[in-house]
N, C-alpha and C positions, 0 to 999 in steps of 0.2 A: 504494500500500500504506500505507493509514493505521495507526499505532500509537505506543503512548507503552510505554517497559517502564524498569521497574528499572533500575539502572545495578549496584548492589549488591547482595549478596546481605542486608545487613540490611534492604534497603527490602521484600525479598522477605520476611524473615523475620517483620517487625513491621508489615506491612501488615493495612488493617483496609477488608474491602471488604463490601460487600451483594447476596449472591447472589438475593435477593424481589420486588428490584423488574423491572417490566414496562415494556417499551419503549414511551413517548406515542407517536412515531414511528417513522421508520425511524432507523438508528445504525446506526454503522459503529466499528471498534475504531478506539480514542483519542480518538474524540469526549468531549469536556468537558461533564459533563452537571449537573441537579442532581438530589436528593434526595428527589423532595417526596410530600405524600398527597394524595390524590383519591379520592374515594367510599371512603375505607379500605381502598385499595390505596397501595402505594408503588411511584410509577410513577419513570421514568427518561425527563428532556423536559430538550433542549437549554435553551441561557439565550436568553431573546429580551427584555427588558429590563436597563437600568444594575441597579438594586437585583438583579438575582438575580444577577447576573455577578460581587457584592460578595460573593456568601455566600461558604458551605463549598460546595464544587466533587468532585464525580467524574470519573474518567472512565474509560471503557467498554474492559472487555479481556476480552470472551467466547472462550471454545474454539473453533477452526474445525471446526465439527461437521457438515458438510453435504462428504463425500472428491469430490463430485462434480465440485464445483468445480476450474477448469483454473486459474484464479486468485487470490491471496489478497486482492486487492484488490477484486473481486466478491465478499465476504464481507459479508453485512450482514444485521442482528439486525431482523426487522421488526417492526412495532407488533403490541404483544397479547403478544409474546415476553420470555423471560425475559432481562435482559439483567444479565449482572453486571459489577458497576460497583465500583471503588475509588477511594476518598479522597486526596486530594493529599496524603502526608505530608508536614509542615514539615521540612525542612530535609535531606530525602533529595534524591539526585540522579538525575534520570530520563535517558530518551534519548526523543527525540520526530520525528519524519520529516516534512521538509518542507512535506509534501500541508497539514496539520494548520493551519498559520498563514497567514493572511490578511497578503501582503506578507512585503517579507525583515525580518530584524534579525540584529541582527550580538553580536558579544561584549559584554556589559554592556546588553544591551539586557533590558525587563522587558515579560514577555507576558500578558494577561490572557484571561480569557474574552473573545469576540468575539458581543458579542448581537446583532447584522447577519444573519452567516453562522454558521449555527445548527451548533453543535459545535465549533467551530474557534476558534483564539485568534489573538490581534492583538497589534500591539506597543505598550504604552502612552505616552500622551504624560504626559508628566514634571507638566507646567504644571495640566493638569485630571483625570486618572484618580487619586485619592485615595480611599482606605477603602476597597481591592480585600483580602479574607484570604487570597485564592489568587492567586500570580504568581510566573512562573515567570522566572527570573535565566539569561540565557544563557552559559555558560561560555565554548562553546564551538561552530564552526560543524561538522560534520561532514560523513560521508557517507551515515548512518544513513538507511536508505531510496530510497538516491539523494541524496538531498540534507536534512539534519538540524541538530538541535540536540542538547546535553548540555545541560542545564537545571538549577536547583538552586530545590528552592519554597522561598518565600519570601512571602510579604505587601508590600503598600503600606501605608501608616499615613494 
């Protein structure tokens, strides 16, 4: 069960997300996506290079709209589809579910997009990941999904 949600009710409240854009591929919720245009659409396409992993960052929390489904984890936004998508706000605190992160990381640890494994974040190394705008500060390890994070965005510099 992939997802990333709110922790607060202000993250809820001053959230600024883009219901327009179309899914490049398939997504799934909490996937970390970006923003971009293509033929004068704004589409919604995982990071798959450093430079995009550094921008401004979304990520992907559609309505489960298909009752059919027996699970939420079989829930996934396909290409061509609308997919709505919110902006990492600085300095709110999230909840994020283990599935999401490529490897463990622990309290104090900082996560970035993962341009590897397309949607999914990693843990950054301290020595060489520099000029990330979105990175997520681990608070805390949880149980969120089975196995989680409480996260706080943040930036690298």
């Amino acid at each position: 069960m992939s997802k990333i949600k709110f922790q607060n009710y202000s993250g809820i409240k001053n959230e600024q997300h883009n219901p327009r854009t179309v899914a490049k591929t398939d997504l799934k919720n909490g996937y970390t996506v970006l923003n971009a245009t293509e033929d004068g659409k704004e589409v919604a396409k995982v990071v798959s290079t450093v430079d995009e992993a550094k921008g401004e960052l979304y990520f992907v929390w559609n309505t489960i709209d298909t009752p059919e489904l027996d699970n939420e984890a079989d829930f996934v936004i396909n290409a061509g589809k609308f997919a709505r998508i919110f902006r990492y706000p600085q300095g709110e605190v999230l909840e994020v579910t283990g599935d999401l992160v490529t490897g463990d990381a622990v309290k104090g640890d900082l996560l970035i997009a993962d341009e590897v494994n397309g949607g999914k974040l990693r843990k950054a190394i301290e020595a060489t990941d520099l000029g990330y705008a979105v990175a997520l500060e681990v608070l805390e390890v949880t149980t969120f999904g089975g196995k989680g994070y409480t996260v706080k965005v943040t930036s690298i510099a």
